[in-house]
BALOBA-1460 file (C-alpha; in Angstrom, 3 decimals):
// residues 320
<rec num="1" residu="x" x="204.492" y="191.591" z="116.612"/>
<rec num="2" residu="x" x="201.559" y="190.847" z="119.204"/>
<rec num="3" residu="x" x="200.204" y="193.459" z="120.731"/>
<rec num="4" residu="x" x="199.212" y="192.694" z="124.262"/>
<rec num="5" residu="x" x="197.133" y="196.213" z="124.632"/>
<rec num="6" residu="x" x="195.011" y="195.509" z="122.305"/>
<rec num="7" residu="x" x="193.870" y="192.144" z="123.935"/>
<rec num="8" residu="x" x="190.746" y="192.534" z="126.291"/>
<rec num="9" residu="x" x="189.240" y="190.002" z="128.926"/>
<rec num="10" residu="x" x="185.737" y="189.675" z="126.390"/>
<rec num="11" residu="x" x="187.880" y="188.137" z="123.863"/>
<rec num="12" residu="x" x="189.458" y="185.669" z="125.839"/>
<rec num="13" residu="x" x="186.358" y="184.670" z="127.439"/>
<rec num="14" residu="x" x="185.092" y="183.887" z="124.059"/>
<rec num="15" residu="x" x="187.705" y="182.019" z="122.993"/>
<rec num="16" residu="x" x="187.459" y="179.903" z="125.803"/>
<rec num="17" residu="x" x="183.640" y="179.452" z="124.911"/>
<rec num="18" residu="x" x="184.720" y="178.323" z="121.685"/>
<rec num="19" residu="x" x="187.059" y="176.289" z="123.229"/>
<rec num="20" residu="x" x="184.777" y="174.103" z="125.853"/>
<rec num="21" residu="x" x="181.355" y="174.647" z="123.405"/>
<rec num="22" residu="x" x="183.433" y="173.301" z="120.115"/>
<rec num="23" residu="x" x="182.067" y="175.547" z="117.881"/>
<rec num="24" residu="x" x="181.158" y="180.206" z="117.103"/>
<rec num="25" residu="x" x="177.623" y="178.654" z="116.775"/>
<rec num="26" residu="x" x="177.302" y="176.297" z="120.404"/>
<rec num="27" residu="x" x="179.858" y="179.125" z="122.038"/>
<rec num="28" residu="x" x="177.572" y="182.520" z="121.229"/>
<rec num="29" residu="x" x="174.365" y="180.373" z="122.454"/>
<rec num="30" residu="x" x="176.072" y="180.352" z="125.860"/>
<rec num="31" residu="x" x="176.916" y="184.082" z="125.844"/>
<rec num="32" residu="x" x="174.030" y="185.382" z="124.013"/>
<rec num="33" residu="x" x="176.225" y="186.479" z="121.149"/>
<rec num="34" residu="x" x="175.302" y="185.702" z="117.726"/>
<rec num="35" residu="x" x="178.224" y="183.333" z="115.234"/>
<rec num="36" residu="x" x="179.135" y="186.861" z="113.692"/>
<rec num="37" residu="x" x="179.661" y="188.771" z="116.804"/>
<rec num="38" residu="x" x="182.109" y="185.791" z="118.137"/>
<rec num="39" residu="x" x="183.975" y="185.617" z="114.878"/>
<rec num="40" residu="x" x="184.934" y="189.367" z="115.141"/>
<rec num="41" residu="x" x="185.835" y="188.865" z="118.427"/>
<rec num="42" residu="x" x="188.264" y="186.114" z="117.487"/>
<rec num="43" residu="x" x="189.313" y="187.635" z="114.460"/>
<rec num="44" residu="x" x="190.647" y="190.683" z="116.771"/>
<rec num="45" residu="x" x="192.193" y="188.629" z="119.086"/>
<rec num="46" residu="x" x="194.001" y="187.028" z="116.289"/>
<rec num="47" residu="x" x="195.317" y="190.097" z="114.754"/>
<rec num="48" residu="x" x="196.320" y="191.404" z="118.253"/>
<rec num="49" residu="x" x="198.929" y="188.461" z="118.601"/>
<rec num="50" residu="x" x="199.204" y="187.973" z="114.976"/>
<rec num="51" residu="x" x="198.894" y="183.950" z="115.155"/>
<rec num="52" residu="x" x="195.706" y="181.884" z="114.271"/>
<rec num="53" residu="x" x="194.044" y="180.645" z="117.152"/>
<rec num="54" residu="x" x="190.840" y="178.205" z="115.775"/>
<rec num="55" residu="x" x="191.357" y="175.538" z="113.235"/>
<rec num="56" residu="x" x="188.359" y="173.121" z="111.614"/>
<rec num="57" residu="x" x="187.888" y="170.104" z="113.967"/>
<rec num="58" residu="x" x="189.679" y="166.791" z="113.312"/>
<rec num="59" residu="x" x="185.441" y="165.587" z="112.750"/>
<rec num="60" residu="x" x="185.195" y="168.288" z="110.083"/>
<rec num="61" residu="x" x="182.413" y="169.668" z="112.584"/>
<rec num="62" residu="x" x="182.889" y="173.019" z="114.558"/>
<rec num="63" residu="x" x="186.701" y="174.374" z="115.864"/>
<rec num="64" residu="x" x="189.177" y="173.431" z="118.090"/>
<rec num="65" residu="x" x="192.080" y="175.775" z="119.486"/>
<rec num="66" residu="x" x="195.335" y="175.416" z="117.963"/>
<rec num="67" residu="x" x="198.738" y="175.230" z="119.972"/>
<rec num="68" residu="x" x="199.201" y="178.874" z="120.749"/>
<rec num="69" residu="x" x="195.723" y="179.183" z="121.561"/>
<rec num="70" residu="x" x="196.343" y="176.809" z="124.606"/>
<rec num="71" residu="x" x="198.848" y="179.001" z="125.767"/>
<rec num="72" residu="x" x="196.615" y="181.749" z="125.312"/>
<rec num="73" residu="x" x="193.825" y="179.973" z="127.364"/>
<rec num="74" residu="x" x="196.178" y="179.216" z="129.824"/>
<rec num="75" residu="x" x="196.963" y="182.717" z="130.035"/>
<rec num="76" residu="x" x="193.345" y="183.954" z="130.320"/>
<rec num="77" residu="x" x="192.961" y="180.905" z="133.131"/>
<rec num="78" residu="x" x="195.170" y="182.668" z="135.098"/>
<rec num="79" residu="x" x="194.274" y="186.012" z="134.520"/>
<rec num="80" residu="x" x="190.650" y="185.047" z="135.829"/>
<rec num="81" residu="x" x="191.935" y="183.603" z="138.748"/>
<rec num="82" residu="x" x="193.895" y="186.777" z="139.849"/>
<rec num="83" residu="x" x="191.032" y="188.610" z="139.203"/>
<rec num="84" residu="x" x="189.005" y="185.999" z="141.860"/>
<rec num="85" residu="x" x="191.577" y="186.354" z="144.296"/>
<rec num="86" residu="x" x="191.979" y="190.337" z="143.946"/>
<rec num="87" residu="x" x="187.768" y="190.508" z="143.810"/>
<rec num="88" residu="x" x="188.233" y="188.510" z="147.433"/>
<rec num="89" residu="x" x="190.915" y="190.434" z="148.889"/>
<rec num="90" residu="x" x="188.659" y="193.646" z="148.152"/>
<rec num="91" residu="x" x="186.132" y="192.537" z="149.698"/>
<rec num="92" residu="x" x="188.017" y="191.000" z="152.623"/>
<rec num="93" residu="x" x="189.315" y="194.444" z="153.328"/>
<rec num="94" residu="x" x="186.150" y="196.596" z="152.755"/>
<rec num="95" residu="x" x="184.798" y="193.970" z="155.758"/>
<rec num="96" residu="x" x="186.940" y="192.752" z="157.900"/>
<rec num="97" residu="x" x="187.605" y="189.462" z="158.200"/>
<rec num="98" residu="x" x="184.695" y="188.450" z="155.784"/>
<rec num="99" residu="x" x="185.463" y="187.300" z="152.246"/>
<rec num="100" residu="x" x="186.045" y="183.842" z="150.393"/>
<rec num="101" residu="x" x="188.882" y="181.610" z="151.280"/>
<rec num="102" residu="x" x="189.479" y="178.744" z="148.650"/>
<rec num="103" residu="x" x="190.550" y="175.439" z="150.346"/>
<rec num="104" residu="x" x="192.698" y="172.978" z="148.717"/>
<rec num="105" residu="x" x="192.532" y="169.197" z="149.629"/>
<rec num="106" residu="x" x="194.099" y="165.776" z="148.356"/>
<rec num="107" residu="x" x="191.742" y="163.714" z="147.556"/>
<rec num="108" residu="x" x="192.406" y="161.800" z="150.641"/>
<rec num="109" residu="x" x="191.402" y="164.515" z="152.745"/>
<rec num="110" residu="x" x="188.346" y="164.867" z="151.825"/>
<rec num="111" residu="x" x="187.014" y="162.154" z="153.996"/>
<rec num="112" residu="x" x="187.185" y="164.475" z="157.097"/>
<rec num="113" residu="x" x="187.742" y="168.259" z="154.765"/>
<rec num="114" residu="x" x="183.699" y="168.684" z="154.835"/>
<rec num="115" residu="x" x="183.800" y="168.337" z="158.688"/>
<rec num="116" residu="x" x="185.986" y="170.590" z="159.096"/>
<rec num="117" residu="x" x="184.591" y="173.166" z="156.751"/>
<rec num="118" residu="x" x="181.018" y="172.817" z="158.552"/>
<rec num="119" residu="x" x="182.902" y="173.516" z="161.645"/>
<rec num="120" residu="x" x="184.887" y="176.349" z="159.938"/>
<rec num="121" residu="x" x="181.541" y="177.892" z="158.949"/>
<rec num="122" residu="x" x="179.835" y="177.679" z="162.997"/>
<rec num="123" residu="x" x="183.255" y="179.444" z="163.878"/>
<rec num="124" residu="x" x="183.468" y="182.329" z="161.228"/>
<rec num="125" residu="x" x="179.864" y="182.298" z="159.904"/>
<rec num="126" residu="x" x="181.189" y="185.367" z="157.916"/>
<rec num="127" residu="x" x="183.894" y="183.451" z="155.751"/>
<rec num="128" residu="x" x="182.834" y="181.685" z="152.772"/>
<rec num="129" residu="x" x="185.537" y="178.727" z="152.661"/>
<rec num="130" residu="x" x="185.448" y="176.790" z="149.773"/>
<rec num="131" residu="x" x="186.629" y="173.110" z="148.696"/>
<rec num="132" residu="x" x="188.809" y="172.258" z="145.592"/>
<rec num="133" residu="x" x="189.941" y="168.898" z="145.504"/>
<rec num="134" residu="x" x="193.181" y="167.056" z="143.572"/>
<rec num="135" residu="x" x="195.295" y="164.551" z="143.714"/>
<rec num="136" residu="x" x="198.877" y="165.561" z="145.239"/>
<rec num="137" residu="x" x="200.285" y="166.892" z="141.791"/>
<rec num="138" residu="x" x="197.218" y="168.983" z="141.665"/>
<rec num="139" residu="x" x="197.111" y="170.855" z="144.775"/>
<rec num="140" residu="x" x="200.293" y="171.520" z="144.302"/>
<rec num="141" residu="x" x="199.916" y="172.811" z="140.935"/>
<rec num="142" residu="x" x="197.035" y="174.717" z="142.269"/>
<rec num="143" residu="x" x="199.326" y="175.979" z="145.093"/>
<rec num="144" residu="x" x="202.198" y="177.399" z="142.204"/>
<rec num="145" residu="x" x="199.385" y="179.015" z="139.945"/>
<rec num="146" residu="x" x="197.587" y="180.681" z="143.727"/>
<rec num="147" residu="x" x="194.509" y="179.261" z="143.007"/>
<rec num="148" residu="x" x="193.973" y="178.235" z="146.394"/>
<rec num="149" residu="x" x="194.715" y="180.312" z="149.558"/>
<rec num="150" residu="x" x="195.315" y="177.335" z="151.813"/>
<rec num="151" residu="x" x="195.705" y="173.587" z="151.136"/>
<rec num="152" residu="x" x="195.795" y="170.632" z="153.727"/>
<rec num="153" residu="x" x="198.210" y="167.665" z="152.153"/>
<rec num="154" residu="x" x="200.828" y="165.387" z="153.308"/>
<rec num="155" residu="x" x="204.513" y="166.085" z="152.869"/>
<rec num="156" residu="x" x="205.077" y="169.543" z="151.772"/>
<rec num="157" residu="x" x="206.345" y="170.158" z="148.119"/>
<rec num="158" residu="x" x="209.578" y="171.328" z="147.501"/>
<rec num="159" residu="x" x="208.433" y="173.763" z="144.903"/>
<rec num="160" residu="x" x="206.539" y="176.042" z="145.132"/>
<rec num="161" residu="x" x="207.881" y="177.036" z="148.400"/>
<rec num="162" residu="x" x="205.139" y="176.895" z="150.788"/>
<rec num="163" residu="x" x="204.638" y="177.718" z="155.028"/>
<rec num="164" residu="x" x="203.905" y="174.302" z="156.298"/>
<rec num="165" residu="x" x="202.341" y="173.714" z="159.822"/>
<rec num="166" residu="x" x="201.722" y="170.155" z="161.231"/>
<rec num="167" residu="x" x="198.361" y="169.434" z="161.775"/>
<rec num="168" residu="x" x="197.639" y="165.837" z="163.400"/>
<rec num="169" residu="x" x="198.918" y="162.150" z="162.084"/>
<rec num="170" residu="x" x="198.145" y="160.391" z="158.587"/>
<rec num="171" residu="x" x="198.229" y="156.457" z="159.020"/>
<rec num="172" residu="x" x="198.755" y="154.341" z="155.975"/>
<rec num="173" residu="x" x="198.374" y="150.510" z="155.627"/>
<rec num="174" residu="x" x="197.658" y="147.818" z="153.488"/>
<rec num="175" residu="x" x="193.899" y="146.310" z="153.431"/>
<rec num="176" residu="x" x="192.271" y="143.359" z="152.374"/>
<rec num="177" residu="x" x="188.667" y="141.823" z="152.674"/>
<rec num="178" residu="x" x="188.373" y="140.516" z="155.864"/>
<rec num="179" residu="x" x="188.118" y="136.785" z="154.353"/>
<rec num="180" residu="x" x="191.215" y="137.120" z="152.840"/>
<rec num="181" residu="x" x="193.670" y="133.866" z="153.710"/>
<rec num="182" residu="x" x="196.388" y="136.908" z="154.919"/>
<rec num="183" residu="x" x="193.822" y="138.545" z="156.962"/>
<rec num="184" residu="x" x="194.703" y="138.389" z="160.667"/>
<rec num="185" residu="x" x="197.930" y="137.060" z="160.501"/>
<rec num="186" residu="x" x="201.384" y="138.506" z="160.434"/>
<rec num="187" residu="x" x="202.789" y="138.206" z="156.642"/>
<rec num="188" residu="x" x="206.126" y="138.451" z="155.192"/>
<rec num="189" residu="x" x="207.110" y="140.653" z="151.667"/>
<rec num="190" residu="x" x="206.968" y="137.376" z="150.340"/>
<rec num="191" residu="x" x="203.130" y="136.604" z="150.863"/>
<rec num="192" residu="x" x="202.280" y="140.183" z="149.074"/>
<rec num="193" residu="x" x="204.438" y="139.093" z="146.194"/>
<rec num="194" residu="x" x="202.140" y="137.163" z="145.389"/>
<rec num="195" residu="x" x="199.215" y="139.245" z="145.259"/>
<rec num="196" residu="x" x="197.577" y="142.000" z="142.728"/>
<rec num="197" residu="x" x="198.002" y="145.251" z="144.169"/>
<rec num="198" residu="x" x="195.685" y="147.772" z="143.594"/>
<rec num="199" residu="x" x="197.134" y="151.690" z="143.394"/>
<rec num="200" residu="x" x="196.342" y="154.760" z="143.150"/>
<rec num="201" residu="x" x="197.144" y="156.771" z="140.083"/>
<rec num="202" residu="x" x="200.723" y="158.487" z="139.050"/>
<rec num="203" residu="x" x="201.237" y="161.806" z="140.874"/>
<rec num="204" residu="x" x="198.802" y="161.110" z="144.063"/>
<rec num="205" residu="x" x="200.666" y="161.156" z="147.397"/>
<rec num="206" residu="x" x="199.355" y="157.841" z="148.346"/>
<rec num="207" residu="x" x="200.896" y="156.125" z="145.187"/>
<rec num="208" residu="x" x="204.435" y="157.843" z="145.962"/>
<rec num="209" residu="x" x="203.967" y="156.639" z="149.527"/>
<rec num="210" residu="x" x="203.303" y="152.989" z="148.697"/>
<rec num="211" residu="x" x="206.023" y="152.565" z="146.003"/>
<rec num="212" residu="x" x="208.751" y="154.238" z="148.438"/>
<rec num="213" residu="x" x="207.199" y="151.511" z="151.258"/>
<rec num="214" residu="x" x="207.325" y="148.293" z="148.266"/>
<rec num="215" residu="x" x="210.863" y="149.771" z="147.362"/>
<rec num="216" residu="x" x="212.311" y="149.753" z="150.449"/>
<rec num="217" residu="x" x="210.389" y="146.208" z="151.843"/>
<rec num="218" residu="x" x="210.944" y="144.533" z="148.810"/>
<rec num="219" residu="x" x="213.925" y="145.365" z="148.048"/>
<rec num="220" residu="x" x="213.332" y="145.977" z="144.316"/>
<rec num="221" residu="x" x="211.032" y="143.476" z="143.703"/>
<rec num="222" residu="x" x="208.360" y="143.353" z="140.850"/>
<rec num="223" residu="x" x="205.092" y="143.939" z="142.309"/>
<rec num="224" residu="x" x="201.359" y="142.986" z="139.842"/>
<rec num="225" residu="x" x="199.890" y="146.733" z="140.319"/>
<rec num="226" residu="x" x="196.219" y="147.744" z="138.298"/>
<rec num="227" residu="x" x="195.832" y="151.299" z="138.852"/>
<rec num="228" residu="x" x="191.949" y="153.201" z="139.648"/>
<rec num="229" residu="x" x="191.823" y="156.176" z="140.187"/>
<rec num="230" residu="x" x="189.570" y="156.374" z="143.222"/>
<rec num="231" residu="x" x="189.480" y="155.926" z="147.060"/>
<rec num="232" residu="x" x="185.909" y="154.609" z="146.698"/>
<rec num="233" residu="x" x="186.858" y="152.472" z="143.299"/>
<rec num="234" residu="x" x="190.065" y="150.870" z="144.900"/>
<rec num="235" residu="x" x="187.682" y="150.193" z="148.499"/>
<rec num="236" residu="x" x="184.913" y="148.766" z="146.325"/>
<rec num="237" residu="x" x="187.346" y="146.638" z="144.044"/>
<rec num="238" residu="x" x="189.301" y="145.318" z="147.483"/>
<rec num="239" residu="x" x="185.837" y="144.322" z="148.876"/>
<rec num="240" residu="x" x="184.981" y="142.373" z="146.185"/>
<rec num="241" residu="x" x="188.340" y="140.170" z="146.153"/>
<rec num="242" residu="x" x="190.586" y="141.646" z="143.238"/>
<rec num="243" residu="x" x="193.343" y="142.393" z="144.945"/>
<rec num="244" residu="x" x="194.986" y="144.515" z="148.236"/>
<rec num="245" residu="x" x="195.174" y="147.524" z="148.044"/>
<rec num="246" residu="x" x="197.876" y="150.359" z="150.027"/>
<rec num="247" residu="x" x="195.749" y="153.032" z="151.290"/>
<rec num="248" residu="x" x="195.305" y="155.848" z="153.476"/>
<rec num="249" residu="x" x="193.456" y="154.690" z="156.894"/>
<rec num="250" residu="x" x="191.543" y="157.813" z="156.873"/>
<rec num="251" residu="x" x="189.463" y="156.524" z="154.008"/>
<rec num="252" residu="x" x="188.748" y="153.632" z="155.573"/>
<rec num="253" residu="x" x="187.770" y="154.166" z="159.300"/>
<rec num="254" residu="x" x="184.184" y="153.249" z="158.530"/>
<rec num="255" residu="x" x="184.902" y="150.009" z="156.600"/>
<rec num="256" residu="x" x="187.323" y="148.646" z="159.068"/>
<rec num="257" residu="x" x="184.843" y="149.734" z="162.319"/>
<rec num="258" residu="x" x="182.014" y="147.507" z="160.317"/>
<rec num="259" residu="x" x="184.469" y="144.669" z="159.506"/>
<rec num="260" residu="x" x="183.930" y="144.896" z="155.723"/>
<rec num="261" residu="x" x="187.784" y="145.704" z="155.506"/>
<rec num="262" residu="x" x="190.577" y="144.409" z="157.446"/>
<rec num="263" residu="x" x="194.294" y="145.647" z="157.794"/>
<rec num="264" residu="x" x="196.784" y="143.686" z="156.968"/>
<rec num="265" residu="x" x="199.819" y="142.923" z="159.580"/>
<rec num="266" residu="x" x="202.897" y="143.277" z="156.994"/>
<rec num="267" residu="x" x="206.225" y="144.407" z="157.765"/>
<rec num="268" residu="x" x="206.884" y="147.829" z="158.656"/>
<rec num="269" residu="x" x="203.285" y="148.921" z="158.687"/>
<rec num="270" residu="x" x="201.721" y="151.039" z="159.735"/>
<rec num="271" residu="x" x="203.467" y="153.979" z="158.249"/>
<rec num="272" residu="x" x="202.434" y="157.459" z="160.346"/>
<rec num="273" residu="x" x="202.997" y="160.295" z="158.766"/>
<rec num="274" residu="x" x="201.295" y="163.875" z="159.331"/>
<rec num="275" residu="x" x="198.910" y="166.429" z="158.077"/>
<rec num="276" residu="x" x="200.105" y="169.596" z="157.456"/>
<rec num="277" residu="x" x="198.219" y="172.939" z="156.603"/>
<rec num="278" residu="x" x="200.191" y="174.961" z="153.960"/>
<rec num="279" residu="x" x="200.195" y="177.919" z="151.792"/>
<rec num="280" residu="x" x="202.500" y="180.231" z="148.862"/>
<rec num="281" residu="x" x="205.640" y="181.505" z="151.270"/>
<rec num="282" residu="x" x="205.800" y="185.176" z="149.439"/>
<rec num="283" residu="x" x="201.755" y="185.554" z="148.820"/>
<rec num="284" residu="x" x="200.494" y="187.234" z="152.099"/>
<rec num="285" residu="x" x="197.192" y="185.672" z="153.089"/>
<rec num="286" residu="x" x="193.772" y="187.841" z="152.887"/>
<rec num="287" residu="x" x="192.467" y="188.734" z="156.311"/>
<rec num="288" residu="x" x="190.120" y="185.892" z="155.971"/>
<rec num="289" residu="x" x="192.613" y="183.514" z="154.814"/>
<rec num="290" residu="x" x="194.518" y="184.407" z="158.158"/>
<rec num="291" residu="x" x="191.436" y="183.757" z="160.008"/>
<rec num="292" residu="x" x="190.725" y="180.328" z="158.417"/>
<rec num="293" residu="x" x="194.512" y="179.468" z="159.098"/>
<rec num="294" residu="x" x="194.310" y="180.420" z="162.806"/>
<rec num="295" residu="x" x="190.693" y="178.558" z="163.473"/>
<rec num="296" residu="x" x="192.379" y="175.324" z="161.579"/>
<rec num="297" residu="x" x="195.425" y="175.616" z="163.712"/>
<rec num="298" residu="x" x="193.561" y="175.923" z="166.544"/>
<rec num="299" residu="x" x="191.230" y="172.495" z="166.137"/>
<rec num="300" residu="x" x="194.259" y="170.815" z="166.785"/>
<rec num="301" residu="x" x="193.380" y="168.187" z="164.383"/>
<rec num="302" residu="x" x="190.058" y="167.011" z="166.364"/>
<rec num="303" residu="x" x="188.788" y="167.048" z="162.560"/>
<rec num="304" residu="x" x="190.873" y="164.213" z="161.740"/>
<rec num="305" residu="x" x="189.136" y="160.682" z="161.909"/>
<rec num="306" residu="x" x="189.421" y="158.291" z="164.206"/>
<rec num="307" residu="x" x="191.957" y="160.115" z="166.866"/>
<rec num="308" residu="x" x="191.949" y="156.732" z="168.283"/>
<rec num="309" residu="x" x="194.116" y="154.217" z="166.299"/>
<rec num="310" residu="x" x="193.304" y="151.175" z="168.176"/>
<rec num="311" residu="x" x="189.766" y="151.258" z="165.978"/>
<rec num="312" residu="x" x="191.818" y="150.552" z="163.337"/>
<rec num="313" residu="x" x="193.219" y="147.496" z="165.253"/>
<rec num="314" residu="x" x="196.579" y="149.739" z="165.378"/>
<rec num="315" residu="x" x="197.041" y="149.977" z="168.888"/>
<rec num="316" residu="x" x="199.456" y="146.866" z="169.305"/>
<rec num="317" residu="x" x="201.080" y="147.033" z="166.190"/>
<rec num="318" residu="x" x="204.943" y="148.851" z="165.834"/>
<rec num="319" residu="x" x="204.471" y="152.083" z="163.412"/>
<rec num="320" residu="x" x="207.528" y="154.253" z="161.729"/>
C-alpha cells in the first residue's frame, strides 16, 4: 500500500534528475549529490509507493523511468507548479499588486505578445509578467493544469471552463509568393485544388481553422497538405515556392508590407475572427494577475498588428 506521507519534494526532484540527466551518476552531478546518496533517495521513494520506478535503459547505459514513474513525475510537475503559483500569490499579497504573472500565448500571438509585455512592464513596472508559449492544445492544457494565470488565444476552449473577454480581431488568409500565377487574381476552390498546401501541425488553432474553411469551401474535397510546424518554417517554405500556405495575417504583416508575400483572393476569405484574453473560471486571480488583466483590457487591442487591414490589401475584399 503506498504511503503518500512518507513521500517528500527532495525525492521527487531527484527522480526527475534522473529522469532528464539519464542516469544516478549524470543526475547527482547536477544536484551535488553523490550516485549513493541518489540511489537511497530513490530507493525510499520506491518503498513509499511500493512500485519500481527506474529500469536499465533500452542502450544498456544509465536509467529511464518506468510507467508509474511518469505518473509520478507528472505528479511532482504539478506539485511544483502549485508551489510557483502559491510562492507568487504570497508575495503578491505581502506587496500589493507586485508579484509574477505567467502569460500564456499561441504561438501565433507571439508576433505582437512581446509588445505588449514591454508595454505591460512601462505600466506596472512592479509586475514581473512572464511569456509561455504553445500551440492551441497547449495553452489550453496549460490553462487545465493552472500553469498560467492568463492566456491570450482565439476561440475559447470548452474545457476547462475559462472567463473569456474579446480583445481586438484575428484575420486569417491564404498566402502565396507574390510571383505566384494565382497571385492578384480572384481564384475559385478549384485553382487551390490544385496546389500543395502547407499547414500547421495537429492541435494548433490555425490548423483547425483552415480545415473547417477547406471543409466547408471544398465541400469535402482532398486537399495535398505537408505539415511544419512553424510560422517562420511555413513563411520561409511559401517564399521559396513549395506551396500556399493558410495562415494567420498577424504573422505576416511585415512580409506582405515588403511585397515578399502576397494574399491570395479565394472564396470566402478573409476569415475575421477575434482575440480574446482568458483565464480558469473557479481560480481567483492574484492581485497582480487582476492588474495585468485590467491594463490588457484596457489597451483595447492597440497591441495587435496592423489595426489597419487595408495594409494587408484587405480593405476591398468581403470578410465573414
Amino acid at each position: 500500500m503506498p504511503r503518500v506521507d512518507a513521500i517528500t519534494l527532495r525525492q521527487l526532484r531527484i527522480l526527475a534528475a534522473v529522469a532528464s540527466n539519464g542516469s544516478l551518476t549524470a543526475a547527482g552531478e547536477r544536484l551535488g549529490l553523490t550516485p549513493s546518496a541518489v540511489h537511497a533517495q530513490i530507493k525510499n521513494l520506491e518503498t513509499a509507493l511500493a512500485v519500481p520506478l527506474l529500469r536499465r535503459a533500452d542502450n544498456g547505459a544509465g536509467s529511464e523511468p518506468t510507467r508509474e514513474a511518469a505518473l509520478v513525475l507528472e505528479a511532482g510537475r504539478r506539485i511544483e507548479v502549485a508551489l510557483t503559483q502559491c510562492a507568487a500569490q504570497i508575495s503578491a499579497l505581502k506587496s500589493g499588486h507586485a508579484g509574477r504573472v505567467t502569460l500564456g500565448v499561441v504561438s501565433t500571438a507571439k508576433y505582437f505578445a512581446p509588445r505588449l509585455v514591454a508595454r505591460l512592464r512601462a505600466i506596472c513596472p512592479d509586475v514581473e509578467v512572464v511569456l509561455r508559449e504553445a500551440n492551441r492544445s497547449g495553452v489550453v492544457d496549460d490553462l487545465e493544469r493552472h500553469a498560467v494565470d492568463l492566456a491570450i488565444m482565439g476561440r475559447p476552449p470548452r474545457h476547462p471552463e475559462v472567463s473569456a473577454t474579446m480583445i481586438g480581431p484575428h484575420p486569417h488568409g491564404i498566402l502565396v509568393p507574390p510571383d505566384h500565377p494565382l497571385a492578384g487574381r480572384q481564384v475559385t476552390m478549384e485553382h487551390l485544388l490544385n496546389e500543395t498546401m502547407i499547414a500547421r501541425e495537429e492541435g494548433s488553432g490555425t490548423r483547425i481553422l483552415m480545415t473547417r474553411y477547406l471543409d466547408t469551401e471544398a465541400e469535402g474535397q482532398v486537399f495535398d497538405i505537408v505539415q511544419m510546424g512553424s510560422n517562420e518554417t511555413i513563411k520561409q517554405a511559401v517564399m521559396a515556392g513549395l506551396g500556399i500556405a493558410f495562415l494567420s495575417l498577424h504573422t505576416v504583416m511585415d512580409e506582405l508590407a515588403h511585397g515578399r508575400l502576397a494574399l491570395l483572393h479565394a472564396p470566402g476569405l478573409p476569415i475575421l475572427r477575434r482575440w480574446f484574453l482568458v483565464y480558469p473560471a473557479h481560480v481567483p486571480l492574484t492581485p497582480a494577475a487582476n492588474r495585468i488583466r485590467t491594463e490588457v483590457l484596457d489597451l483595447k487591442g492597440s497591441f495587435l498588428p496592423a489595426n489597419d487591414l487595408a495594409l494587408a490589401g484587405l480593405g476591398d475584399m468581403p470578410r465573414r
